[in-house]
C-alpha positions as CSV (number, residue, x, y, z in Angstrom):
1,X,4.4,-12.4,-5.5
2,X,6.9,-10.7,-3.3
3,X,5.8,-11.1,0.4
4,X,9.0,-11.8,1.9
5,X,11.6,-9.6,3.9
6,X,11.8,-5.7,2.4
7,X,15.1,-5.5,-0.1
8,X,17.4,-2.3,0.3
9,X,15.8,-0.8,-2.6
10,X,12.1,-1.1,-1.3
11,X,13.1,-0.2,2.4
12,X,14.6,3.1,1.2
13,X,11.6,3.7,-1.1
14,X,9.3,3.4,1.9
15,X,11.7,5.5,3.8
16,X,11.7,8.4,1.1
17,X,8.3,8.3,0.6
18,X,7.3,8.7,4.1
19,X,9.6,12.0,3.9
20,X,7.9,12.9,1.2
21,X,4.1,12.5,2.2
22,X,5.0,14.2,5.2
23,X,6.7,17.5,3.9
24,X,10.0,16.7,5.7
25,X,11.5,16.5,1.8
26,X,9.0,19.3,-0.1
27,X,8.2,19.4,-3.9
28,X,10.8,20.6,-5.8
29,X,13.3,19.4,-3.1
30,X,16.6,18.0,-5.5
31,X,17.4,14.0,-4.6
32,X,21.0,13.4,-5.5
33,X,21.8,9.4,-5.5
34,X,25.1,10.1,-4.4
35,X,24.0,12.0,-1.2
36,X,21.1,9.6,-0.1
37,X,23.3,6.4,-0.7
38,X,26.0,8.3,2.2
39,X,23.0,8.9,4.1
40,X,21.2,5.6,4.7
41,X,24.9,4.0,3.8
42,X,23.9,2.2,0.7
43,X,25.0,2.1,-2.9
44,X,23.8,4.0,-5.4
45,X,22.4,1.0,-6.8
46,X,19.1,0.2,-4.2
47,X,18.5,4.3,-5.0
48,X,18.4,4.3,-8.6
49,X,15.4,1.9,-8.0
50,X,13.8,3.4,-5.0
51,X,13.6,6.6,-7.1
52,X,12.2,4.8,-10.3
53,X,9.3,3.2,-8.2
54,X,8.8,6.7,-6.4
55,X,8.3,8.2,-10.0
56,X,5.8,5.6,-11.0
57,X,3.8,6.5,-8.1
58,X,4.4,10.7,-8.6
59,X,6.2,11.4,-6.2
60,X,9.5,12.0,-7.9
61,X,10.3,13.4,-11.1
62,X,13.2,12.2,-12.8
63,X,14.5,14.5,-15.6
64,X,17.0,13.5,-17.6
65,X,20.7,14.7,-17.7
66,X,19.5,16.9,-14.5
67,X,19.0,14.7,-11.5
68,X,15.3,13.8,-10.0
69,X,13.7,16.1,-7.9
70,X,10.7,15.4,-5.4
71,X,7.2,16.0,-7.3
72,X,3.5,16.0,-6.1
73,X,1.0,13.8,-8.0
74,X,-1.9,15.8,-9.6
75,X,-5.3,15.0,-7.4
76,X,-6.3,13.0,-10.8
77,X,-3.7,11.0,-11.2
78,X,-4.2,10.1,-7.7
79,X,-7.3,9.1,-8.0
80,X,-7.1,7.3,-10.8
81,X,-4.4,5.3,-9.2
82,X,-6.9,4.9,-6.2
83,X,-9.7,3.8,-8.8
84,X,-7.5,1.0,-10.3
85,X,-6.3,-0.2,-7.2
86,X,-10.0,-0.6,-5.7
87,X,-11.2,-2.6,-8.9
88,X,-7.7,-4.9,-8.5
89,X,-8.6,-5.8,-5.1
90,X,-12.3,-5.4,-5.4
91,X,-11.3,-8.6,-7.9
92,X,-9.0,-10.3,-5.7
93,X,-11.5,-10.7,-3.2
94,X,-14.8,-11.7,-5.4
95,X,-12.4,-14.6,-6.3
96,X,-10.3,-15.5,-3.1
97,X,-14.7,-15.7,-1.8
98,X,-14.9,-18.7,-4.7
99,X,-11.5,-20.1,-4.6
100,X,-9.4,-19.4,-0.9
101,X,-8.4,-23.1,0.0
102,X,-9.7,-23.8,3.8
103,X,-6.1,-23.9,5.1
104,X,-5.3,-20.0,3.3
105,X,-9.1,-19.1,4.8
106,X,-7.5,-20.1,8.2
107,X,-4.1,-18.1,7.8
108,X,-6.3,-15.0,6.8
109,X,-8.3,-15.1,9.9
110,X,-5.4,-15.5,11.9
111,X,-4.1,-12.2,10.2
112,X,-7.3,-10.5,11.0
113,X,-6.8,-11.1,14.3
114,X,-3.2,-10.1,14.1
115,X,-4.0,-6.7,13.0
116,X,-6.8,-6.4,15.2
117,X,-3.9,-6.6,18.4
118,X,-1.5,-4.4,16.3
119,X,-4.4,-1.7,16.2
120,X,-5.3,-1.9,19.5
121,X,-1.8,-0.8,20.6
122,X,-1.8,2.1,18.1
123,X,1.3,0.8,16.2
124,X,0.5,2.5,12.6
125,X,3.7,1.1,11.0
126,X,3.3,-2.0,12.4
127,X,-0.2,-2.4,11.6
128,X,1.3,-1.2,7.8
129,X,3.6,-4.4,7.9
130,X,0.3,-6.8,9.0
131,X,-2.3,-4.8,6.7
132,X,0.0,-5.8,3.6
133,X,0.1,-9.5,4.8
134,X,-3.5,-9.5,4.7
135,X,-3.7,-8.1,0.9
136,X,-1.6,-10.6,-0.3
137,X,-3.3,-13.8,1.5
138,X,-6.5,-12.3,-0.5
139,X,-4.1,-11.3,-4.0
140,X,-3.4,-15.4,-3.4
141,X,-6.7,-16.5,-2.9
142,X,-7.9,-15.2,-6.0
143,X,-6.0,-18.1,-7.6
144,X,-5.0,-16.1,-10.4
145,X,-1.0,-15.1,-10.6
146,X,-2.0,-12.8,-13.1
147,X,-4.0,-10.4,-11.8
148,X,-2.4,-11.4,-8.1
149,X,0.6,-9.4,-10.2
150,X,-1.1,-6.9,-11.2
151,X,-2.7,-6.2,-8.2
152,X,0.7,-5.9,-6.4
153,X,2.4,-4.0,-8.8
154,X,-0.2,-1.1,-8.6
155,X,0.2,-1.5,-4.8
156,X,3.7,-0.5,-5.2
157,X,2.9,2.6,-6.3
158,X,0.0,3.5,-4.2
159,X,1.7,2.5,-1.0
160,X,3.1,5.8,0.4
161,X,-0.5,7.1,0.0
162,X,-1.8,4.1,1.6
163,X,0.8,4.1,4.4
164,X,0.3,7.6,5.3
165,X,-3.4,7.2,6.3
166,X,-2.7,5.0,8.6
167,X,-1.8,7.8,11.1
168,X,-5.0,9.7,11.2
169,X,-6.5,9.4,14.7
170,X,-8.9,6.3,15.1
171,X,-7.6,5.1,11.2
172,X,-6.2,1.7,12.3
173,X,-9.3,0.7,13.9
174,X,-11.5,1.6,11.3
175,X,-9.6,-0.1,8.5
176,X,-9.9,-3.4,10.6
177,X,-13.5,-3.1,11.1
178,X,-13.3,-2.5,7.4
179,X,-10.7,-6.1,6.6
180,X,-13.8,-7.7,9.2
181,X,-16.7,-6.9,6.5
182,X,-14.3,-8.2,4.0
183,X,-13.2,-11.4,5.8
184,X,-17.2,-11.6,6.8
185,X,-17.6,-12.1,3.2
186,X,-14.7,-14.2,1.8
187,X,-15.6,-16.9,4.7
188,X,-19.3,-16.8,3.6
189,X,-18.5,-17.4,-0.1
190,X,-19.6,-14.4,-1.1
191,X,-18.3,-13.1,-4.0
192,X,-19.8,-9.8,-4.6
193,X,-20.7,-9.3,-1.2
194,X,-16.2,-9.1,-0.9
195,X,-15.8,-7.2,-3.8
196,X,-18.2,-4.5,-2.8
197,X,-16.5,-4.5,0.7
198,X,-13.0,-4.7,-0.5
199,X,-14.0,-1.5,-3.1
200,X,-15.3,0.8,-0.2
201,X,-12.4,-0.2,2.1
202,X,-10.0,1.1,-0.8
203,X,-12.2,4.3,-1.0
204,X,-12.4,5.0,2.1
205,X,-8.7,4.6,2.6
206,X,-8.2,7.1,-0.2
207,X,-11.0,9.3,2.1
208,X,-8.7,9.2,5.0
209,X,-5.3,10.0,2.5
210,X,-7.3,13.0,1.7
211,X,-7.8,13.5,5.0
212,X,-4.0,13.2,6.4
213,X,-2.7,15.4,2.9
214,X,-5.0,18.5,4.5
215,X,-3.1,18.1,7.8
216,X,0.9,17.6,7.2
């Protein structure tokens, strides 16, 4: 899996997307390669892909022989991208309760706890950074690559969604009360006592998407 250091490509995607989710780039808005590579003084190269993952996750549409052009995902495809990714992770977790080595089990909490600082100081991009290190400890608990994959790449297009809640009011503290329940339940070896909890954090973090769409 890809945990390490952002490349140009997904740094500008994240970029782009939060201009997006937040209205500062509106539907229908044209995205010209050769006008966002001056801007964040790039190639066009990190672009091309920053706009292909922003199509898989419906928030551009790329039409051929005519540029892409910022689109809105309809509320079902939304939801079912929130539905898969809940199941994913629900997964990852039922198994990362059976399988997490002792020493991963250890990292994890010391994650937890990293967040918990992170939300205390009301840092939501911050807390974005540490909430993904926590996914993928429980993505590598599982002790499956395959669906660890799997899991990930759906991430990648439910991100912006994901990222944007995390600046409702009170959000960052809720969604680590939530990782608690979860961690609660990994530590116990419980495995569908963390898939349930893992499934309703996912929900709920689509809830609070909702939530921050309804206000931008």
């Amino acid at each position: 899996m890809n945990v390490g250091k952002l490349t140009r490509a997904e740094d500008l995607r994240r970029q782009l997307a939060d201009d997006i989710v937040r209205g500062t780039l509106p539907p229908g808005s044209a995205l010209d390669e050769t006008e966002i590579a001056q801007r964040f003084k790039v190639s066009r190269t990190p672009v091309r892909e920053a706009l292909r993952q922003l199509a898989a996750s419906g928030l551009v549409e790329s039409r051929a022989h005519r540029g892409a052009v910022v689109a809105q995902p309809s509320a079902q495809r939304l939801a079912g991208m929130f539905e898969a990714m809940a199941e994913l992770e629900a997964l990852c977790a039922g198994f990362a309760a059976e399988r997490m080595p002792p020493i991963e089990r250890q990292a994890l909490q010391a994650t937890h706890e990293e967040a918990r600082l992170v939300s205390q100081a009301g840092d939501p991009d911050r807390f974005h950074e540490v909430n993904e290190r926590f996914h993928n400890a429980i993505y590598a608990g599982a002790q499956n690559d395959y669906i660890a994959e799997m899991t990930l790449a759906t991430r990648v297009r439910v991100q912006p969604f994901r990222r944007a809640q995390f600046r409702n009011l009170g959000r960052l503290a809720k969604s680590h009360a939530e990782h608690d329940r979860i961690v609660l339940a990994i530590l116990r070896g419980d495995r569908n006592g963390a898939a349930a909890a893992m499934r309703a954090h996912i929900d709920l973090a689509r809830d609070e998407y909702e939530l921050y769409a309804v206000s931008v």
